[in-house]
C-alpha positions as CSV (number, residue, x, y, z in Angstrom):
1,X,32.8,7.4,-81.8
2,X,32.3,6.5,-78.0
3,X,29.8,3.8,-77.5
4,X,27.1,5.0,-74.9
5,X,27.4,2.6,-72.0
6,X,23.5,1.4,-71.2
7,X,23.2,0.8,-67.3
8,X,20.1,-1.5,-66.5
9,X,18.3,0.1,-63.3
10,X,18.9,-2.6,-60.4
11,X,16.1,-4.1,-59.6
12,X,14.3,-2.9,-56.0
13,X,15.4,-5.0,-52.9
14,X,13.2,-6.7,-51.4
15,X,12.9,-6.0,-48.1
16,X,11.3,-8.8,-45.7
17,X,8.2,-7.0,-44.0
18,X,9.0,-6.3,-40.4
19,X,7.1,-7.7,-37.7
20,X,5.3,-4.5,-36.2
21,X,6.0,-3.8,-32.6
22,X,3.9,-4.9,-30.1
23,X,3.4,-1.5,-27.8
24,X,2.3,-1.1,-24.7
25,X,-1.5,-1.0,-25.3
26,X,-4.3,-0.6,-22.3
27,X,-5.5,-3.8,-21.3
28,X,-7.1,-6.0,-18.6
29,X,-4.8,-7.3,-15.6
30,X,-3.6,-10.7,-15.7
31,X,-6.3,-12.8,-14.0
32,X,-5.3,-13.6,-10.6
33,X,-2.0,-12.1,-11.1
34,X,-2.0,-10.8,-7.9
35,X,-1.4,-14.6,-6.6
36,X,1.2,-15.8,-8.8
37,X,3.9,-14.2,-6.8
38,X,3.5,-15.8,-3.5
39,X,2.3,-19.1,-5.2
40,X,5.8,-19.1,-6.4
41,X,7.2,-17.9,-3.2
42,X,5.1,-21.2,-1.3
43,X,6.6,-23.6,-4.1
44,X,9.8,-22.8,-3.1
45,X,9.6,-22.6,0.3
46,X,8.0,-26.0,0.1
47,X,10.8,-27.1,-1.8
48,X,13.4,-26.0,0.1
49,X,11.5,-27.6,3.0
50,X,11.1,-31.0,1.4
51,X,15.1,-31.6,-0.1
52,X,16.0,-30.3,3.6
53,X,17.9,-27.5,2.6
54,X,15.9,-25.8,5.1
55,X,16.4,-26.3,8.7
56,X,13.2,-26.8,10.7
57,X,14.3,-25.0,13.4
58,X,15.7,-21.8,11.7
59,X,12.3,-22.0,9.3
60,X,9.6,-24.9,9.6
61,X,7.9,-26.8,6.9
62,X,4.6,-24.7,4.8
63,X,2.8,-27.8,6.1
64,X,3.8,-27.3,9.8
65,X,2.8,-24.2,9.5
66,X,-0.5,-25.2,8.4
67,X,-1.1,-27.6,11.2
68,X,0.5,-25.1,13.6
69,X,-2.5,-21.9,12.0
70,X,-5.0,-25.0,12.9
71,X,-4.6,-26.0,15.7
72,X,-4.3,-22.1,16.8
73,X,-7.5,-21.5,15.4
74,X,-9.3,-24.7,17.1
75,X,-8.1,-23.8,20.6
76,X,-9.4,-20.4,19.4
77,X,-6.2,-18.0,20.4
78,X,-5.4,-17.2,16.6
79,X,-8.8,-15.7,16.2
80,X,-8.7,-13.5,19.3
81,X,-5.7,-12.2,18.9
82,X,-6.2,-11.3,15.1
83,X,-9.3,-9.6,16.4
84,X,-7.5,-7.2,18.5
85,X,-4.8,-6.9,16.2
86,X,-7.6,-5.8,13.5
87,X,-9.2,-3.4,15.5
88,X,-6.1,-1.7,16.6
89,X,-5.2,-1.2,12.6
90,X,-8.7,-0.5,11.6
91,X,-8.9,2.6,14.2
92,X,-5.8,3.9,13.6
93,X,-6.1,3.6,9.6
94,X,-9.8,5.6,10.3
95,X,-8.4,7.9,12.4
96,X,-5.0,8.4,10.7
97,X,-7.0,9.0,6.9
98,X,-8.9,11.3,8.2
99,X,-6.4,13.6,9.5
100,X,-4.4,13.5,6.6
101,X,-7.4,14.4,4.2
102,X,-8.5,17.2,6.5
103,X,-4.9,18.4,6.2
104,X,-4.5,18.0,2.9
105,X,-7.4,20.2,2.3
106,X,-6.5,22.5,4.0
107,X,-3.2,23.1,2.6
108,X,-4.2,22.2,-1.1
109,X,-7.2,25.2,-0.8
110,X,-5.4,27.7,1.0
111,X,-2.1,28.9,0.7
112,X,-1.8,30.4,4.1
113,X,-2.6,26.5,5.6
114,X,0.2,25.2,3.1
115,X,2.6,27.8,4.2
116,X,1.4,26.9,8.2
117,X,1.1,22.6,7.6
118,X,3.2,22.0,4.7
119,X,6.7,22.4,5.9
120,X,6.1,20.3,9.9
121,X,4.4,18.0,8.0
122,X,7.3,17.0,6.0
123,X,9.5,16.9,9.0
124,X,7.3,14.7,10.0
125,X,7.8,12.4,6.9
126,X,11.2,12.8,7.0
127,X,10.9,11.2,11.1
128,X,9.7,7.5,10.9
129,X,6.6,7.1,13.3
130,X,8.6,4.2,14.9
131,X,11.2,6.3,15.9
132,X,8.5,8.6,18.2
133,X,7.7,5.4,19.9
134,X,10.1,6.4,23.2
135,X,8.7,9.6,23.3
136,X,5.1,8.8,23.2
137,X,5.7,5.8,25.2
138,X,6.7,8.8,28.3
139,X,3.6,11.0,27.0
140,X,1.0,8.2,26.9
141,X,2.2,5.1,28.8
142,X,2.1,1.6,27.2
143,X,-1.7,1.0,26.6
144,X,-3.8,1.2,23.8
145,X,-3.8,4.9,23.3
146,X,-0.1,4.6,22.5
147,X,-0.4,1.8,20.0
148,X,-3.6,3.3,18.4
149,X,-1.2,6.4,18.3
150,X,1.7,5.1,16.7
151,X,-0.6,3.7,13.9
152,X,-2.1,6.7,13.5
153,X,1.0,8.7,12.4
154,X,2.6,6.1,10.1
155,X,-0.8,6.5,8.5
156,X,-1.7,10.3,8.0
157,X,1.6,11.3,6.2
158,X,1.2,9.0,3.1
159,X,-2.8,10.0,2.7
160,X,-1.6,13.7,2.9
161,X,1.6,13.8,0.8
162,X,-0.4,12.4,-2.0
163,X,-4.1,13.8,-1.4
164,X,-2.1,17.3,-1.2
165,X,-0.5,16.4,-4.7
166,X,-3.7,15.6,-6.4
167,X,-4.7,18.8,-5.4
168,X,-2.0,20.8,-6.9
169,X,-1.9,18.5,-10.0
170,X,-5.8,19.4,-11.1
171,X,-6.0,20.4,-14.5
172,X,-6.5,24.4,-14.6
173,X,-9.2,24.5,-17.2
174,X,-11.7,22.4,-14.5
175,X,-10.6,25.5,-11.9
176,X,-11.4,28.4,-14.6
177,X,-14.7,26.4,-16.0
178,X,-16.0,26.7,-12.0
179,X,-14.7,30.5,-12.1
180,X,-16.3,31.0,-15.3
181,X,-19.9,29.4,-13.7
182,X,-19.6,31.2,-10.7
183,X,-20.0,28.2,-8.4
184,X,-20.4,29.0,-5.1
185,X,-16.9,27.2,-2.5
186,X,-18.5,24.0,-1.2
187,X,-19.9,23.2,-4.8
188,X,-16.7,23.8,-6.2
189,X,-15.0,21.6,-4.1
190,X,-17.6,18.9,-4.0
191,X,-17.7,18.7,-8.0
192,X,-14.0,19.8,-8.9
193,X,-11.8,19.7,-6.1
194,X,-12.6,16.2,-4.5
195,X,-12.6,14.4,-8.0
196,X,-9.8,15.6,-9.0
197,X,-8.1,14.8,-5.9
198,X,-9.3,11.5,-5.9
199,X,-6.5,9.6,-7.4
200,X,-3.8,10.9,-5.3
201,X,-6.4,9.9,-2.3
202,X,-6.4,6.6,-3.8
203,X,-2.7,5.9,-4.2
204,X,-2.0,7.6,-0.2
205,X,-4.8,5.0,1.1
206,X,-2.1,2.4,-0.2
207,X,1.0,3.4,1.0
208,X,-1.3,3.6,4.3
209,X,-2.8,0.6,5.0
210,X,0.7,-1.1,4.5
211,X,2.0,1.3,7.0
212,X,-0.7,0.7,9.4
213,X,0.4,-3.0,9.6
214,X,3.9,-2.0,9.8
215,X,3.0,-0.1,12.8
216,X,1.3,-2.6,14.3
217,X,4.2,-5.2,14.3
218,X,6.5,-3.7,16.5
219,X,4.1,-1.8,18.7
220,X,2.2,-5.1,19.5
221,X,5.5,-6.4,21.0
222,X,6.0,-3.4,23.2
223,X,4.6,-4.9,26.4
224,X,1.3,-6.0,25.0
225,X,-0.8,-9.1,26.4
226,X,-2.8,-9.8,23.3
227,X,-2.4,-8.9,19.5
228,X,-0.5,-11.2,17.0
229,X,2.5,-9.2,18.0
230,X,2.7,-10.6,21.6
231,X,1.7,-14.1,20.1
232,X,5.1,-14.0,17.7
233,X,6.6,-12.5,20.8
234,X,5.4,-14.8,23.2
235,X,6.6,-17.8,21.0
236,X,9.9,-16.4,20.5
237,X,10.7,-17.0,24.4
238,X,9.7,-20.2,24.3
239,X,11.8,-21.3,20.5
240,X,8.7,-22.0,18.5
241,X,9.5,-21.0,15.0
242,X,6.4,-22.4,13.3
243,X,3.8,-20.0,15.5
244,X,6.1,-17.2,14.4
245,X,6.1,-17.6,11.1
246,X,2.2,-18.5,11.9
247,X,2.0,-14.5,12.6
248,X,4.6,-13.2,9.6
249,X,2.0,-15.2,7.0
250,X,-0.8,-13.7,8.4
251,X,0.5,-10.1,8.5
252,X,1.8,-10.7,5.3
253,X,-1.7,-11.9,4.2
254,X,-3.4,-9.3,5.9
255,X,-1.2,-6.6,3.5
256,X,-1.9,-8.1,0.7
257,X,-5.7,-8.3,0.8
258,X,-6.1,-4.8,2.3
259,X,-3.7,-3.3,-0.9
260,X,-5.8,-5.2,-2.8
261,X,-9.2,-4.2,-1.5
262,X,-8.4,-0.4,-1.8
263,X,-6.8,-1.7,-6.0
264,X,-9.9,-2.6,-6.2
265,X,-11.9,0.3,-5.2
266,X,-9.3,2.3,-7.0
267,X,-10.1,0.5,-10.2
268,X,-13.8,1.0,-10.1
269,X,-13.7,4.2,-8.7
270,X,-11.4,5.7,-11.6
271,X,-12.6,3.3,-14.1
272,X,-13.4,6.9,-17.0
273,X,-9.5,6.8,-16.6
274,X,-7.9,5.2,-19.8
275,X,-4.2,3.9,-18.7
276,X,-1.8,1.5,-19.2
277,X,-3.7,-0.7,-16.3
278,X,-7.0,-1.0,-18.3
């Protein structure tokens, strides 16, 4: 007679309880966040500056600098010039969004004005606006309407390329629910249309205010006699490094607060969206 072999049931493992995973949940931005890049930036310029790893000459001290943006703005030729240089940004930034939204329209509403604006205007984006600077230099001289010019079309193609994509990305039920009501065109587009587009608008005016200070630095040194441009310019003739990088810290400064003014009209403006951002 075989004896039946009895097998005791292991026991369950115990498995240590995993830590869940911390996903990527919406959220408010890091306070300040925006400022903890170029505080870092500063803190090591400063400190390449003070153990003299830096040359003076090839790149002056943050705090020459600082004396250097004082005494600018004392003998009051810092604020003049960033007055023209703002006004020559400001009115091609107007002028340049509102060409590209008209555009945009246009070809996001009708599909005879896509087939007519879409394809030049993607030539166009495929030609930097600095490279038409020869050309419009023989067509318009080396004045104001030129500079104004040149702003103007580094601007218009980032407002249109996305303003036209909000268009075409609206969600179709919003397009039958007008059908469905009958509303008449400029209802429709008031209600459904410019709403929908809005985030695209949003994201173009970004990409266009830093291309309308892009612009501006090199046209400003193309025979101008005021801007910030012809103040960098002007002290590159005569070897003074710190006014120079004077102007690159403001137009640097200038970019970031204009990105962050239209973040934060972005944020309030589309503030029923729920995304990563918060």
């Amino acid at each position: 007679m075989t004896a039946s072999v009895l097998t005791r049931p292991r026991p369950a493992e115990v498995t240590p309880a995993r830590r869940p995973r911390r996903r990527l949940k919406p959220g408010r931005p890091v306070r300040f966040g925006a400022a903890i890049g170029p505080l870092l930036l500063l803190a090591l310029w400063a400190l390449g500056s003070a153990a003299g790893w830096l040359d003076s000459r090839t790149l002056s001290a943050p705090w020459t600098v600082v004396t250097t943006a004082g005494d600018l703005i004392a003998d009051g030729r810092l604020p003049e010039h960033l007055a023209v240089s703002a006004q020559r940004a400001g009115l091609g930034l107007v002028i340049g969004t509102g060409i590209g939204t008209v555009l945009a329209l246009v070809a996001g509403l009708s599909r005879w004005g896509e087939a007519i604006l879409d394809g030049p205007i993607q030539i166009k984006r495929a030609v930097p606006a600095l490279a038409l600077v020869p050309l419009l230099i023989l067509w318009l001289g080396i004045g104001e309407q030129m500079k104004v010019t040149t702003i103007t079309l580094g601007v218009f193609v980032p407002v249109y390329i996305h303003t036209h994509n909000g268009l075409r990305t609206i969600d179709s039920r919003y397009v039958e629910l007008g059908e469905s009501l009958r509303l008449r065109r400029g209802v429709f587009v008031r209600r459904i249309v410019l709403p929908g587009a809005l985030p695209g608008f949003l994201l173009g005016m970004r990409f266009a205010v830093v291309a309308a200070w892009l612009s501006l630095v090199v046209v400003e040194q193309i025979n101008s006699t005021s801007g910030i441009g012809y103040m960098m310019d002007l002290a590159r003739q005569y070897g003074q490094t710190d006014i120079i990088i004077v102007g690159l810290v403001l137009y640097g400064l200038l970019g970031l607060l204009s990105d962050g003014a239209v973040r934060l009209v972005q944020r309030r403006a589309l503030s029923w969206r729920r995304t990563l951002a918060g």
